[in-house]
Structure formats: C-alpha cells, structure tokens
mmCIF file of the N, C-alpha and C atoms, coordinates in Angstrom:
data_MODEL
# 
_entry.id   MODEL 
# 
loop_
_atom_site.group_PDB 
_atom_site.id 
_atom_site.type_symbol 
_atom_site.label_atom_id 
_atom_site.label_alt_id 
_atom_site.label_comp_id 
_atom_site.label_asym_id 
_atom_site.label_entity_id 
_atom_site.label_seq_id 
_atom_site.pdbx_PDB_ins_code 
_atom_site.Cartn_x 
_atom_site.Cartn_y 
_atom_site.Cartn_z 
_atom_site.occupancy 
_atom_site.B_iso_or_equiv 
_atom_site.pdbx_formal_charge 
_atom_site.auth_seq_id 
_atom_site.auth_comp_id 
_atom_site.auth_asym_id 
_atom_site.auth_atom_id 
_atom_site.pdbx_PDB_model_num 
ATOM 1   N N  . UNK A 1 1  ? -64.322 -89.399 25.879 1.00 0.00 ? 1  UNK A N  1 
ATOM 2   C CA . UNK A 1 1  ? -64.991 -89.527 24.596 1.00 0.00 ? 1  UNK A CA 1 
ATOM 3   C C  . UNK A 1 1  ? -66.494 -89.309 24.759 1.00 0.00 ? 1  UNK A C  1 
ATOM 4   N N  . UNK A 1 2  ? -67.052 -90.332 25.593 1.00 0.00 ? 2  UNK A N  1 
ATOM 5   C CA . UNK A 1 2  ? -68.126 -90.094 25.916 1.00 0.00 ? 2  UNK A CA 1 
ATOM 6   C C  . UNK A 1 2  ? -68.718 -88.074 26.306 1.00 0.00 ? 2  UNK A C  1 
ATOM 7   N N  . UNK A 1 3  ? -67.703 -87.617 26.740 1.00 0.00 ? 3  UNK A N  1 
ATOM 8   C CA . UNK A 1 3  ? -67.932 -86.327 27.403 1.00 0.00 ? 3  UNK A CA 1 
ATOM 9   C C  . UNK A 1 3  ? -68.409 -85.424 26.160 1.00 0.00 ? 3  UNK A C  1 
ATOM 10  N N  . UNK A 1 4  ? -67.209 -85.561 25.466 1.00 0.00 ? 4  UNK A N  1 
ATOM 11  C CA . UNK A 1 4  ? -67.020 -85.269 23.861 1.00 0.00 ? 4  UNK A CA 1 
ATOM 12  C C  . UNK A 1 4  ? -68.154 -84.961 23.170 1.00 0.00 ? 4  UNK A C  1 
ATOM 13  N N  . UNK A 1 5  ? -68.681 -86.143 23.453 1.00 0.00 ? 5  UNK A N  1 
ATOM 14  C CA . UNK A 1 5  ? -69.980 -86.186 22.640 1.00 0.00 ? 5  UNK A CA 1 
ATOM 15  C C  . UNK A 1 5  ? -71.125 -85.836 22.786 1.00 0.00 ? 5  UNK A C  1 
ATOM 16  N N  . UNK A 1 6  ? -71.004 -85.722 24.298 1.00 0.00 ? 6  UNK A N  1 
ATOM 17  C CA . UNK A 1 6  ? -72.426 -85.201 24.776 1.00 0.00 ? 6  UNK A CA 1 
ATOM 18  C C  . UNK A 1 6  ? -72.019 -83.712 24.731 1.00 0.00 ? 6  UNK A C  1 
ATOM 19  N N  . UNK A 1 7  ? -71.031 -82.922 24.451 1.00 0.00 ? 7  UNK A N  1 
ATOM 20  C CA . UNK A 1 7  ? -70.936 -81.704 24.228 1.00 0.00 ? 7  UNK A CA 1 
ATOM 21  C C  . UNK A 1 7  ? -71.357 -81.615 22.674 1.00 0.00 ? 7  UNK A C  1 
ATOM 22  N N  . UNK A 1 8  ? -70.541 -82.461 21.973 1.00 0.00 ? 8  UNK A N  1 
ATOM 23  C CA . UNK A 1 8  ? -70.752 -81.749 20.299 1.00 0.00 ? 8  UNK A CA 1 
ATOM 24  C C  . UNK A 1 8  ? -72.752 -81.961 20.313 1.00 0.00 ? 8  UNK A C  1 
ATOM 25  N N  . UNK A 1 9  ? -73.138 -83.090 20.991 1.00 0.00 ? 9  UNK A N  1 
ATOM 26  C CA . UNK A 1 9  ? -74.955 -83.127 20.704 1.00 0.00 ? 9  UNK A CA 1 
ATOM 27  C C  . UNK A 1 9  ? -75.452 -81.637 21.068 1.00 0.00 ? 9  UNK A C  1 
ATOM 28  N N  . UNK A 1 10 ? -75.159 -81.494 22.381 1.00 0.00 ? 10 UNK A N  1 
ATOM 29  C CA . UNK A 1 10 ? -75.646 -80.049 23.258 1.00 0.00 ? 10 UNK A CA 1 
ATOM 30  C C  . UNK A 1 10 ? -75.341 -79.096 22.149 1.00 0.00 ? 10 UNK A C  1 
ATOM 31  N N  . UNK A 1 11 ? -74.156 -78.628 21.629 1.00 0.00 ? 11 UNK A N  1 
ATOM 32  C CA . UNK A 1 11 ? -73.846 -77.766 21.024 1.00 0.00 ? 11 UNK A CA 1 
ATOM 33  C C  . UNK A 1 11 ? -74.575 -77.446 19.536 1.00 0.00 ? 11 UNK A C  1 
ATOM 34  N N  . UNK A 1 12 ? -74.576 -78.908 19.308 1.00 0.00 ? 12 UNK A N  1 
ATOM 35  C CA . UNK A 1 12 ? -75.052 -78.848 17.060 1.00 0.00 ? 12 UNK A CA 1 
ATOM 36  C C  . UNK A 1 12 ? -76.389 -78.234 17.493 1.00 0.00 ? 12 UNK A C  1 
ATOM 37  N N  . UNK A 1 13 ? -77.385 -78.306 18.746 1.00 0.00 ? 13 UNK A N  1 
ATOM 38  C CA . UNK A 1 13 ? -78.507 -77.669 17.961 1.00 0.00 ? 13 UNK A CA 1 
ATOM 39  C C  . UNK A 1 13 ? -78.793 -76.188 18.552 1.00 0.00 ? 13 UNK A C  1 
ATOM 40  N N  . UNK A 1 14 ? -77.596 -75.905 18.830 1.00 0.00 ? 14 UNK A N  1 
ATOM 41  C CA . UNK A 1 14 ? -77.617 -74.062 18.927 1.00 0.00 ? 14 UNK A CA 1 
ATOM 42  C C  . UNK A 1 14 ? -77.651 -73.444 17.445 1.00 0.00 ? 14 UNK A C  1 
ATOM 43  N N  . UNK A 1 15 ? -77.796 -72.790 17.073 1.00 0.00 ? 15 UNK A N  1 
ATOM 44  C CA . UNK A 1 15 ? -78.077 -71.988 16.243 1.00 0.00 ? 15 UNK A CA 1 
ATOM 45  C C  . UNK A 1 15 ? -76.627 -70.922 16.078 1.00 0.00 ? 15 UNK A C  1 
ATOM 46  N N  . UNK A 1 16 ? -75.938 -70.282 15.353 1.00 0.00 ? 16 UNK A N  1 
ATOM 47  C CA . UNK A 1 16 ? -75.301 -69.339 15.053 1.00 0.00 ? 16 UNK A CA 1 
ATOM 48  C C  . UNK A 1 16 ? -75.908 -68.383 14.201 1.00 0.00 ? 16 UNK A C  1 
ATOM 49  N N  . UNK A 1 17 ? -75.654 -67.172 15.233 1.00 0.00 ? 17 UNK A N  1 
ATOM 50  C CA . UNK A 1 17 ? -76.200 -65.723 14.760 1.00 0.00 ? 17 UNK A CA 1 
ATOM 51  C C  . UNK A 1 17 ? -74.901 -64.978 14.028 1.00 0.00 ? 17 UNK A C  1 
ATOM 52  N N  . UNK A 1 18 ? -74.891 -64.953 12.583 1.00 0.00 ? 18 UNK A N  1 
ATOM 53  C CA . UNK A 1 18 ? -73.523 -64.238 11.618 1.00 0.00 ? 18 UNK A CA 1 
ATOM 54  C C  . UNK A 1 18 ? -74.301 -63.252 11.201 1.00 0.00 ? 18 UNK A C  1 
ATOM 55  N N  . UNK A 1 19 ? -73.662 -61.822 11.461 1.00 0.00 ? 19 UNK A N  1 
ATOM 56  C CA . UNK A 1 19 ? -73.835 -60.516 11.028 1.00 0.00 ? 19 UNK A CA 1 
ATOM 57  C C  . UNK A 1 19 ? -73.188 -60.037 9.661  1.00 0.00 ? 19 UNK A C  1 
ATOM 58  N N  . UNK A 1 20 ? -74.023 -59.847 8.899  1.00 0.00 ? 20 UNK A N  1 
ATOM 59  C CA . UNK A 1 20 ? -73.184 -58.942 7.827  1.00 0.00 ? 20 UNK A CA 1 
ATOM 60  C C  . UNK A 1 20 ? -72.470 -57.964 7.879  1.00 0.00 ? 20 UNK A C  1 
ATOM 61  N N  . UNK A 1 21 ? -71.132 -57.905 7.693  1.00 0.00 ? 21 UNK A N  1 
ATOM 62  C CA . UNK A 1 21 ? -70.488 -56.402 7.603  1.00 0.00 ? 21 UNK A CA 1 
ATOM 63  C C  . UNK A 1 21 ? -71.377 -55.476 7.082  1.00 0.00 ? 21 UNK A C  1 
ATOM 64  N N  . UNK A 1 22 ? -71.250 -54.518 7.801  1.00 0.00 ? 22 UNK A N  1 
ATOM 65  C CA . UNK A 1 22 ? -72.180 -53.126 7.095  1.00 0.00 ? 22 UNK A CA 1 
ATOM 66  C C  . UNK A 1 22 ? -70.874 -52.401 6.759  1.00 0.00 ? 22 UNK A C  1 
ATOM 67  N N  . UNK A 1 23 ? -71.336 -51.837 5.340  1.00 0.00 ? 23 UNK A N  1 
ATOM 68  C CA . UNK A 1 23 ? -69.825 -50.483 4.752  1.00 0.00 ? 23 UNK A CA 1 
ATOM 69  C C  . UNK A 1 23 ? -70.391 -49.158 4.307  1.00 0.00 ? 23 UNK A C  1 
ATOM 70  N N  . UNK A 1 24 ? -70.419 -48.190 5.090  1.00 0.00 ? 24 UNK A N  1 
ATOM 71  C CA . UNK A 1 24 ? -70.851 -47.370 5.119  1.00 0.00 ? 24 UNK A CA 1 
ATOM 72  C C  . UNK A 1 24 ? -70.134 -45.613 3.669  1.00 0.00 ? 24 UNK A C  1 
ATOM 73  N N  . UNK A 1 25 ? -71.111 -45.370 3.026  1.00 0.00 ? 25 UNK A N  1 
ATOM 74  C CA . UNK A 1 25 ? -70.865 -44.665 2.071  1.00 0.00 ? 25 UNK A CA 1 
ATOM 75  C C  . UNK A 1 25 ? -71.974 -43.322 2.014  1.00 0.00 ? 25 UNK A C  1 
ATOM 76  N N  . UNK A 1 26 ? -71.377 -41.874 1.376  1.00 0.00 ? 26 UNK A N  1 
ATOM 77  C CA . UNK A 1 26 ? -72.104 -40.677 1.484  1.00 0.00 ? 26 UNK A CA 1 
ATOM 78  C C  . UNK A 1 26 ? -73.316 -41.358 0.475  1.00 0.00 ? 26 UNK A C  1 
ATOM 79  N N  . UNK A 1 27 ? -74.602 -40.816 1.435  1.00 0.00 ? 27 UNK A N  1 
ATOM 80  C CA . UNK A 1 27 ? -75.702 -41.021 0.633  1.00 0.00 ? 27 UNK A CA 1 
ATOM 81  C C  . UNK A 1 27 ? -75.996 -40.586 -0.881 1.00 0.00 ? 27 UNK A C  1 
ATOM 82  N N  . UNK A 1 28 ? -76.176 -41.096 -1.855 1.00 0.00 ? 28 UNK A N  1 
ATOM 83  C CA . UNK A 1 28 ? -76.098 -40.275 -3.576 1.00 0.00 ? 28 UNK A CA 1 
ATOM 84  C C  . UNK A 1 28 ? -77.248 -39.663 -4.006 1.00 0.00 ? 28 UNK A C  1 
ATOM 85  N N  . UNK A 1 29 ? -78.346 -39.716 -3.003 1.00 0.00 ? 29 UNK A N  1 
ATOM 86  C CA . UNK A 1 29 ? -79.283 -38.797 -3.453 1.00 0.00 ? 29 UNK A CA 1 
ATOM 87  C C  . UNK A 1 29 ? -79.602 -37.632 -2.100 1.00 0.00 ? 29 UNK A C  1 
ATOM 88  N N  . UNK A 1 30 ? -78.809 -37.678 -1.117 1.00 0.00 ? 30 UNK A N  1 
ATOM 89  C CA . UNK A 1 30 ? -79.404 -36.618 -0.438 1.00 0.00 ? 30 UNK A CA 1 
ATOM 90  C C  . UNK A 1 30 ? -77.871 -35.394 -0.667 1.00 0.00 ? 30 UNK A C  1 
ATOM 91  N N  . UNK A 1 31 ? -78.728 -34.124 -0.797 1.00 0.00 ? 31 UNK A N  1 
ATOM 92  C CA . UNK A 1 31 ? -77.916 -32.748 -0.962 1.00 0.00 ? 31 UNK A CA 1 
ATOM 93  C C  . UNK A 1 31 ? -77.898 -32.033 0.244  1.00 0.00 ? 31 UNK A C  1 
ATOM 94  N N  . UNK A 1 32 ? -76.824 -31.160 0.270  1.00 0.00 ? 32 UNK A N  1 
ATOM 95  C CA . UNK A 1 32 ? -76.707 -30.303 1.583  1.00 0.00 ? 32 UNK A CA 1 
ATOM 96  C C  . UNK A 1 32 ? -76.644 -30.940 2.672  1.00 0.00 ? 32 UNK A C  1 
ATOM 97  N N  . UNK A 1 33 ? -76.763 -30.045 3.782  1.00 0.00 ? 33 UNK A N  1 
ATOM 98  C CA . UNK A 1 33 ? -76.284 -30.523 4.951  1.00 0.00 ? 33 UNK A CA 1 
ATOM 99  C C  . UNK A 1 33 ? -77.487 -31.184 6.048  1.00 0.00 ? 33 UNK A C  1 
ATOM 100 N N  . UNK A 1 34 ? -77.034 -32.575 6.756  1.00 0.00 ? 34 UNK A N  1 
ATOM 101 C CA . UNK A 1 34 ? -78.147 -33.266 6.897  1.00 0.00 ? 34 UNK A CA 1 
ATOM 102 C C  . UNK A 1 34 ? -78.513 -33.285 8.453  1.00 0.00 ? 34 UNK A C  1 
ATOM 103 N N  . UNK A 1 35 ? -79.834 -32.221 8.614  1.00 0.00 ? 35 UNK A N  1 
ATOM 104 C CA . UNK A 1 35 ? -80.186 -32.117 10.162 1.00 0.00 ? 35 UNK A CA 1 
ATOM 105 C C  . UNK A 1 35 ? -81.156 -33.278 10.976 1.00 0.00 ? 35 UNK A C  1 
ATOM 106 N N  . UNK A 1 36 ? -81.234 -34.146 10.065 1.00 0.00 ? 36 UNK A N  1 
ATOM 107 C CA . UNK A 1 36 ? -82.300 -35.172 10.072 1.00 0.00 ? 36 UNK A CA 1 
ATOM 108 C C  . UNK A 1 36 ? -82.543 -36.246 9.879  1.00 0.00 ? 36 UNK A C  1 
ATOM 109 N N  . UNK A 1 37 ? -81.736 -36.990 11.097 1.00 0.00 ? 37 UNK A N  1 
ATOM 110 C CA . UNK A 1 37 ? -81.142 -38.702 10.901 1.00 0.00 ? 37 UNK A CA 1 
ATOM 111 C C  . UNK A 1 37 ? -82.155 -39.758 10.708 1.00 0.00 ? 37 UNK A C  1 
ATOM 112 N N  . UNK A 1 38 ? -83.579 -38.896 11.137 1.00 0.00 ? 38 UNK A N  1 
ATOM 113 C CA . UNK A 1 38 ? -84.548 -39.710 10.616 1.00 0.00 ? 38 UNK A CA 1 
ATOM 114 C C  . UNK A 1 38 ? -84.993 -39.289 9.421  1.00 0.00 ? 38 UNK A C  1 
ATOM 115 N N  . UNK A 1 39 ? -84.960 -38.533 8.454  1.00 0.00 ? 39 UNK A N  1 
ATOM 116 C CA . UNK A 1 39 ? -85.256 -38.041 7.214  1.00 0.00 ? 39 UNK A CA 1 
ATOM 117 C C  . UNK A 1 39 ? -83.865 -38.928 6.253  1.00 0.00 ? 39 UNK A C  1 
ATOM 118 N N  . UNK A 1 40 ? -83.004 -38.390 6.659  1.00 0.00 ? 40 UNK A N  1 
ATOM 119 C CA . UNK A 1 40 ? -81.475 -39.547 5.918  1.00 0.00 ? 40 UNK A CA 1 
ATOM 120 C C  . UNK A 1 40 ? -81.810 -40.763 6.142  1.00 0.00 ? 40 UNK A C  1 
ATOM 121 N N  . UNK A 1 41 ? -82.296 -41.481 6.969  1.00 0.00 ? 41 UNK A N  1 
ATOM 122 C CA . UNK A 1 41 ? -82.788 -42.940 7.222  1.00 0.00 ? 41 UNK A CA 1 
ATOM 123 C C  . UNK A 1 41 ? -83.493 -43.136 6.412  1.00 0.00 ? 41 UNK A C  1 
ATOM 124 N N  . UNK A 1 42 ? -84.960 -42.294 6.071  1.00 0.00 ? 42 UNK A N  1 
ATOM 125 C CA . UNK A 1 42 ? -85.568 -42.863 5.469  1.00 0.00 ? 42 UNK A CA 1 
ATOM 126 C C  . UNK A 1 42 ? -85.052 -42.872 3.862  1.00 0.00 ? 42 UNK A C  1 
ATOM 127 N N  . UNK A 1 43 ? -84.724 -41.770 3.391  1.00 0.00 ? 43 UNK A N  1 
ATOM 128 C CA . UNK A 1 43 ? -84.105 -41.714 2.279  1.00 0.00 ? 43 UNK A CA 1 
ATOM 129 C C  . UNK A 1 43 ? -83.316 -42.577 1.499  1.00 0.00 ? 43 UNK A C  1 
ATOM 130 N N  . UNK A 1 44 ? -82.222 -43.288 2.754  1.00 0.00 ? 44 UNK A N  1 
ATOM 131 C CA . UNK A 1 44 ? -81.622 -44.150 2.091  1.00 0.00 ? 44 UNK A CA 1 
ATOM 132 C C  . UNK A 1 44 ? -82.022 -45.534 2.089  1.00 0.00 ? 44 UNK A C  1 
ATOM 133 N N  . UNK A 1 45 ? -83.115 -45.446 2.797  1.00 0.00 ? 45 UNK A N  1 
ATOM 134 C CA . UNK A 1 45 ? -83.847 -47.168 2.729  1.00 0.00 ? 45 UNK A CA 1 
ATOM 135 C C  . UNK A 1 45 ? -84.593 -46.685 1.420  1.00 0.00 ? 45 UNK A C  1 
ATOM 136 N N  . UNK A 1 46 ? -85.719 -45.720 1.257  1.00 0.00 ? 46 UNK A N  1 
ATOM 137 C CA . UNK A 1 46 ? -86.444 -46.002 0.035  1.00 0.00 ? 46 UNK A CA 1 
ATOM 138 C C  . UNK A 1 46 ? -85.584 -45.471 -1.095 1.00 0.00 ? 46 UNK A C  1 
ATOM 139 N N  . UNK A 1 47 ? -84.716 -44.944 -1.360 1.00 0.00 ? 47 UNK A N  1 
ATOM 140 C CA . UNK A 1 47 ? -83.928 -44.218 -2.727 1.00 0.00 ? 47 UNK A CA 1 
ATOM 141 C C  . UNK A 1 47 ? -83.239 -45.021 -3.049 1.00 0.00 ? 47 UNK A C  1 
ATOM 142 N N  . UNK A 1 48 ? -82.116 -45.606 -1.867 1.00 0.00 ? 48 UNK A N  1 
ATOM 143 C CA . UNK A 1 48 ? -80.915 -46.213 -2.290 1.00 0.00 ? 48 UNK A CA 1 
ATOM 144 C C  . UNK A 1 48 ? -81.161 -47.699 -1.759 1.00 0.00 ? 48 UNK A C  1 
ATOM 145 N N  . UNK A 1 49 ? -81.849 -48.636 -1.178 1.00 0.00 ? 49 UNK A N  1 
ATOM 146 C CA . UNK A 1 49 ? -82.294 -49.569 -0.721 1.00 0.00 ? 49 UNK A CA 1 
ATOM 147 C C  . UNK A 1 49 ? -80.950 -49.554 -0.141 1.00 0.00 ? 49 UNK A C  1 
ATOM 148 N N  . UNK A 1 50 ? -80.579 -48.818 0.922  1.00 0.00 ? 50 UNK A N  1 
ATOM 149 C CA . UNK A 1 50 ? -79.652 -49.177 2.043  1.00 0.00 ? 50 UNK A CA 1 
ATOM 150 C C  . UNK A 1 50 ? -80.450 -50.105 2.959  1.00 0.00 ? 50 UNK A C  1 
ATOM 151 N N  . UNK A 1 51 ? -79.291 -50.547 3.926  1.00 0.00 ? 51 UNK A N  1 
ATOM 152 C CA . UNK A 1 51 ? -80.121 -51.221 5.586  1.00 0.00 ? 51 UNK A CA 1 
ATOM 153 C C  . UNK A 1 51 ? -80.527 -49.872 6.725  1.00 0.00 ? 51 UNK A C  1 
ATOM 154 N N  . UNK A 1 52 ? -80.193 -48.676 6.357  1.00 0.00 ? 52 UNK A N  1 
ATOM 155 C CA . UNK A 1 52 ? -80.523 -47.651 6.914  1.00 0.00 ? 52 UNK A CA 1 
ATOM 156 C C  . UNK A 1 52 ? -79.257 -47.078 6.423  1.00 0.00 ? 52 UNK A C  1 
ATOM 157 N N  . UNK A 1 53 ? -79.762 -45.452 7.431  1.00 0.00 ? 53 UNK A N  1 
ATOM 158 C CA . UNK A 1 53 ? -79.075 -44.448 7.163  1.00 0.00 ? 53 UNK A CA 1 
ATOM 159 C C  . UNK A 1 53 ? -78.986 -43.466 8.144  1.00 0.00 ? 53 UNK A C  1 
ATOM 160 N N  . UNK A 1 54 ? -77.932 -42.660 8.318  1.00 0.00 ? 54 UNK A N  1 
ATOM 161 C CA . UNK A 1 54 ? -77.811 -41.580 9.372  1.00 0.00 ? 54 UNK A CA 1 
ATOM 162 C C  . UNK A 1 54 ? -77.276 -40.111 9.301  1.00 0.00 ? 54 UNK A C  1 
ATOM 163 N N  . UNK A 1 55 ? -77.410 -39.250 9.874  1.00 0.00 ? 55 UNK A N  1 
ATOM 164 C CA . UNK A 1 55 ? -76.432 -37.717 9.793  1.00 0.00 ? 55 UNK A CA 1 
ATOM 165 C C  . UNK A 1 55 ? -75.203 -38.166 10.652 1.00 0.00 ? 55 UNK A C  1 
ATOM 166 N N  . UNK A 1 56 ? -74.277 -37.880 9.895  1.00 0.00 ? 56 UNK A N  1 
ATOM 167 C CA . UNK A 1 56 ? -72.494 -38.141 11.055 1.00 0.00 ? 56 UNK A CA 1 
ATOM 168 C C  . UNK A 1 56 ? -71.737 -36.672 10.293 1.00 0.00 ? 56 UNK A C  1 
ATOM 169 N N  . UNK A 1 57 ? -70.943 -36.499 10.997 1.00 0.00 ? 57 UNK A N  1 
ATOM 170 C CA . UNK A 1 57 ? -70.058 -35.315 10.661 1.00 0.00 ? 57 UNK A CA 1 
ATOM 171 C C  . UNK A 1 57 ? -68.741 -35.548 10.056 1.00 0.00 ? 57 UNK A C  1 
ATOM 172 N N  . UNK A 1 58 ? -68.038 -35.070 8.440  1.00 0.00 ? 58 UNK A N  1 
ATOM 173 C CA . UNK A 1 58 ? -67.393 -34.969 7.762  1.00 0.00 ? 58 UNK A CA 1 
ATOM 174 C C  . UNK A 1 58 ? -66.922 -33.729 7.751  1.00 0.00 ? 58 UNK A C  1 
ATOM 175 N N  . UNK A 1 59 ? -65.789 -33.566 7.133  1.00 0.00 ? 59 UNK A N  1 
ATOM 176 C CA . UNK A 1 59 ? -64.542 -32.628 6.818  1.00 0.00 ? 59 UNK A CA 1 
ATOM 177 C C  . UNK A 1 59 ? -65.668 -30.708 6.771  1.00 0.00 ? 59 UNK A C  1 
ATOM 178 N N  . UNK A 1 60 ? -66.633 -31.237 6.164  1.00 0.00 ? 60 UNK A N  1 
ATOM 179 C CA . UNK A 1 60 ? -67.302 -29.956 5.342  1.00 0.00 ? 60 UNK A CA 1 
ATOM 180 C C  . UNK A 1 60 ? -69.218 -29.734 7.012  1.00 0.00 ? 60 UNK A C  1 
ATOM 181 N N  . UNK A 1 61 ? -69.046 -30.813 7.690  1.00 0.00 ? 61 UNK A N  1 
ATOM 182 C CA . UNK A 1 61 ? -70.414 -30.490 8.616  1.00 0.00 ? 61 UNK A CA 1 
ATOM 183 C C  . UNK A 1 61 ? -70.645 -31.845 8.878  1.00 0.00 ? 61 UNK A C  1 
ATOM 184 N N  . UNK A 1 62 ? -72.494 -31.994 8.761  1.00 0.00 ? 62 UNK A N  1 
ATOM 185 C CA . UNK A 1 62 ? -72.977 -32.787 8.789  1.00 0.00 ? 62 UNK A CA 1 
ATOM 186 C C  . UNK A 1 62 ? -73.308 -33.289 7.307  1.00 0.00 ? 62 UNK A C  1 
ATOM 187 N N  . UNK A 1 63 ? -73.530 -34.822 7.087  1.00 0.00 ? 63 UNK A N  1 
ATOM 188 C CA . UNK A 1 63 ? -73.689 -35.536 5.934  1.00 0.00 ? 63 UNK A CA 1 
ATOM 189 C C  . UNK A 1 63 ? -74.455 -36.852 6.443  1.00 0.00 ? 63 UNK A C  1 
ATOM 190 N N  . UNK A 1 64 ? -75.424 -37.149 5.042  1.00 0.00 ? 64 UNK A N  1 
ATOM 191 C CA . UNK A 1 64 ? -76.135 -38.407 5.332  1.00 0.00 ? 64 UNK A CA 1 
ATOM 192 C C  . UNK A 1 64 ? -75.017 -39.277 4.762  1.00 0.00 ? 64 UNK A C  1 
ATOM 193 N N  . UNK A 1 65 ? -75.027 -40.179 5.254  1.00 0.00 ? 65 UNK A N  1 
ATOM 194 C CA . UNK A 1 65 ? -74.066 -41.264 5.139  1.00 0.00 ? 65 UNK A CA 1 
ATOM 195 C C  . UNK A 1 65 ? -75.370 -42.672 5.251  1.00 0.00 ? 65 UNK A C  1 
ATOM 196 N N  . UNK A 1 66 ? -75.460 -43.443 4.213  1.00 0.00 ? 66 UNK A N  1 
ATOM 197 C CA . UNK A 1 66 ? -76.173 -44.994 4.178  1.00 0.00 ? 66 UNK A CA 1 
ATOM 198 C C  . UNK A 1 66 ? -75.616 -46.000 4.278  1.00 0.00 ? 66 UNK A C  1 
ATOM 199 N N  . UNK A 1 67 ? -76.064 -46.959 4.941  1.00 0.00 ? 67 UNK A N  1 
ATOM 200 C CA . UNK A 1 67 ? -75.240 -48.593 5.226  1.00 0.00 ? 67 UNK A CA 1 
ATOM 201 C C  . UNK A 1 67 ? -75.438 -49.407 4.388  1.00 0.00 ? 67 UNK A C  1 
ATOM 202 N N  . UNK A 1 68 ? -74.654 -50.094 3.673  1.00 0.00 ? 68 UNK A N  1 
ATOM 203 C CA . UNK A 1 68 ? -75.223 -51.395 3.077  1.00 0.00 ? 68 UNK A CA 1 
ATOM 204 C C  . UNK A 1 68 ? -74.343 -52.640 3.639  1.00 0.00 ? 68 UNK A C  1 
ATOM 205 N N  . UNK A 1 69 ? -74.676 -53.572 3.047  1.00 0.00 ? 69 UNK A N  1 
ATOM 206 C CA . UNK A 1 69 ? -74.024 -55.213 3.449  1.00 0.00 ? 69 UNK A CA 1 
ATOM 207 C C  . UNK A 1 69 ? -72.650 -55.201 2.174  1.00 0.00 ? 69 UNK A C  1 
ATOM 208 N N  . UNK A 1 70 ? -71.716 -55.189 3.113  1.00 0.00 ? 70 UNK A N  1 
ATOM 209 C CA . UNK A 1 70 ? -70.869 -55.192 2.004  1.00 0.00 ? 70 UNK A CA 1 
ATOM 210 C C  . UNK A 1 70 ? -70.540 -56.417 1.427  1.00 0.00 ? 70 UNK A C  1 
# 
C-alpha cells in the first residue's frame, strides 16, 4: 500500500502530452500542380488557417494537401 502510494504521488505530477489527430484534406485555395511544400505550407496556414500544409502525390501528380485538428 504504502508502495502504491508513493507511486500514484511520483506519478500525479508528471504532466501528459495528448496530440490532436491531424485529418488531412486537398487544399481549397491552391490550383494546379504543387512544386512547393513550402509555398502550400504557407498557403494553407494563412488562407485556410490549417496547422500546416504540404505537396504529396495523388491519382492526377502532385497536390497541396492541408492539416487540420480534426
């Protein structure tokens, strides 16, 4: 018991780090094909207030694709 307890003390004042799911969707304001994962980044942070953004490859090339918290 005693042991018990000196674990749950040690433990309560750690902190837990919880990540938001990110769900990733084609960016709605960038057109054509995207050579520029730092240009799609920025785009979808200031246009679409994503958590960022990147070029990944789809059916048709490359595409900006933006993250949000789902």
């Amino acid at each position: 018991m005693l042991l018990m307890r000196a674990i749950i003390t040690k433990t309560a004042g750690l902190k837990a780090v919880v990540e938001a799911e990110v769900c990733q969707r084609y960016s709605g304001s960038w057109s054509g094909i995207c050579f520029s994962s730092s240009n799609c980044n920025t785009q979808c942070i200031e246009r679409e207030h994503a958590k960022y953004g990147g070029c990944h490859s789809d059916d048709n090339g490359l595409a900006c694709f933006c993250y949000f918290d789902c």
